[in-house]
C-alpha positions in Angstrom: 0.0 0.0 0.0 2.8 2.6 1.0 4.9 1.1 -2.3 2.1 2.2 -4.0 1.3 5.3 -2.9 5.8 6.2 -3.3 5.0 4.9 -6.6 2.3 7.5 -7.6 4.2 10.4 -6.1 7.0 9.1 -8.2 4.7 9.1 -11.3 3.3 12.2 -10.9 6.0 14.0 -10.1 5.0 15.1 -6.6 8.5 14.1 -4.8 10.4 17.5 -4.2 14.2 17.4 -4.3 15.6 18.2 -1.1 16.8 21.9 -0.6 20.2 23.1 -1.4 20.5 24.8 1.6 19.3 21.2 3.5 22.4 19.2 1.2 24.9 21.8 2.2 23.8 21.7 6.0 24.0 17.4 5.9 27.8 18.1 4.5 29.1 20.9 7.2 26.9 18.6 10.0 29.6 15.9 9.5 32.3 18.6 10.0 30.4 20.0 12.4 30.3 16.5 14.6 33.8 16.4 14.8 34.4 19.6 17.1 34.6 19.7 20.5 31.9 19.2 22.7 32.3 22.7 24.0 31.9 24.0 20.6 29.0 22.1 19.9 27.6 23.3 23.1 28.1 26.8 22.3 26.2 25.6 18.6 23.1 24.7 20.8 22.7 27.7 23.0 23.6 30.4 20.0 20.7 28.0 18.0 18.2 28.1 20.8 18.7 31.5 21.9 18.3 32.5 18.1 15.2 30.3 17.5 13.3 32.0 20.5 14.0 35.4 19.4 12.5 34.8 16.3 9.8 33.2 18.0 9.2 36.2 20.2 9.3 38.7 16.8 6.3 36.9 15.9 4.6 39.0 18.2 7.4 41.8 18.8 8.4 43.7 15.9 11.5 42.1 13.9 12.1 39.9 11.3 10.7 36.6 12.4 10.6 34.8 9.0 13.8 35.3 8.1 15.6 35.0 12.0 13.2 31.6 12.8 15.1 29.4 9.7 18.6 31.0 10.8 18.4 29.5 14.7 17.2 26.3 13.1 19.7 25.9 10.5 22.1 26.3 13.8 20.4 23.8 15.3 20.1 21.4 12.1 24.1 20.9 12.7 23.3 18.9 15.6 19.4 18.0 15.7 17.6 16.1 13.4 14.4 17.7 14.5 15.4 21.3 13.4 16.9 20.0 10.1 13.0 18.6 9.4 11.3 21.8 10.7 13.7 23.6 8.4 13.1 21.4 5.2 9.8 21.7 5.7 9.9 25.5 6.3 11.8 25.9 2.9 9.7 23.9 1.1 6.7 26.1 2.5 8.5 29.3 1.4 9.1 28.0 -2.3 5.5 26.9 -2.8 4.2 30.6 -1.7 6.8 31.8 -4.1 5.5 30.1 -6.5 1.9 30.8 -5.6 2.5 34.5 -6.0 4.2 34.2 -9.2 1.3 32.6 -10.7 -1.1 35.6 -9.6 -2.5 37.4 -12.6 -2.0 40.5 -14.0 -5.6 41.3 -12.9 -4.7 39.6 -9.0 -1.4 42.3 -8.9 -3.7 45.0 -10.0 -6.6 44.2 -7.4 -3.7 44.4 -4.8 -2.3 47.4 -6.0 -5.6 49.4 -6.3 -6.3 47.9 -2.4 -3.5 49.1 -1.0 -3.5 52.3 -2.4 -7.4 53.3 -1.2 -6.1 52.0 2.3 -3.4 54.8 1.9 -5.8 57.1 0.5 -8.1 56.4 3.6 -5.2 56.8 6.0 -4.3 59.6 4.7 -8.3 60.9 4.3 -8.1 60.1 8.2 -5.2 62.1 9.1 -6.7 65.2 7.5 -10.4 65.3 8.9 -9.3 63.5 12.3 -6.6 66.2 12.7 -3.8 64.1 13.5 -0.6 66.0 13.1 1.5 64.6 10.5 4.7 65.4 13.0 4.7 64.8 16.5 5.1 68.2 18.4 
């Protein structure tokens, strides 16, 4: 049953080759074994400390998406957990890149036209609220 269902992947092309950035991290992870415990120590606690302040820009203002796959590519040198989150993270990122390259012309325009009449409206609010455009 699972033969058969690798199989139909297999056929239809569904299998996703790994990331590059996942193959380099496997080749550095053997290096990366053969340091010093205190080294690979200092790995974990730079990887953790990175991971949960990405977590925390989630809520906090920061660059989450980009500092949450840094902390677990740290920790992908020495946990197989972080090396799967990361995969899977990657291959997340690549299909919503290629989700918003497929928009339309008429999708991109939509959006354009949106976030300009939320400007406008902003802007509208600013004037007839009297909200001044510098803090005094």
């Amino acid at each position: 049953m699972l033969e058969q269902a690798f199989f139909d992947r297999l056929a239809w092309g569904a299998v996703p080759e790994r990331p590059k950035l996942v193959i380099k991290l496997q080749e550095r992870k053997e290096q990366h074994l053969q340091r010093s415990r205190i080294v690979r120590a200092l790995y974990v606690m730079v990887g953790f400390t990175v991971l949960l302040a990405g977590l925390a820009m989630l809520v906090l203002p920061g660059p989450a998406f980009l500092v949450i796959p840094i902390g677990l590519a740290i920790l992908a040198l020495e946990f197989t957990w972080a090396e799967t989150m990361l995969e899977r993270a990657i291959e997340q990122g690549e299909k919503a890149r290629h989700r918003a390259a497929e928009t339309t012309a008429a999708q991109r325009a939509l959006t354009g036209v949106a976030a300009g009449l939320g400007a406008a409206a902003v802007a509208l609010w600013a004037m007839l609220g009297d909200i001044p455009v510098a803090p005094v």
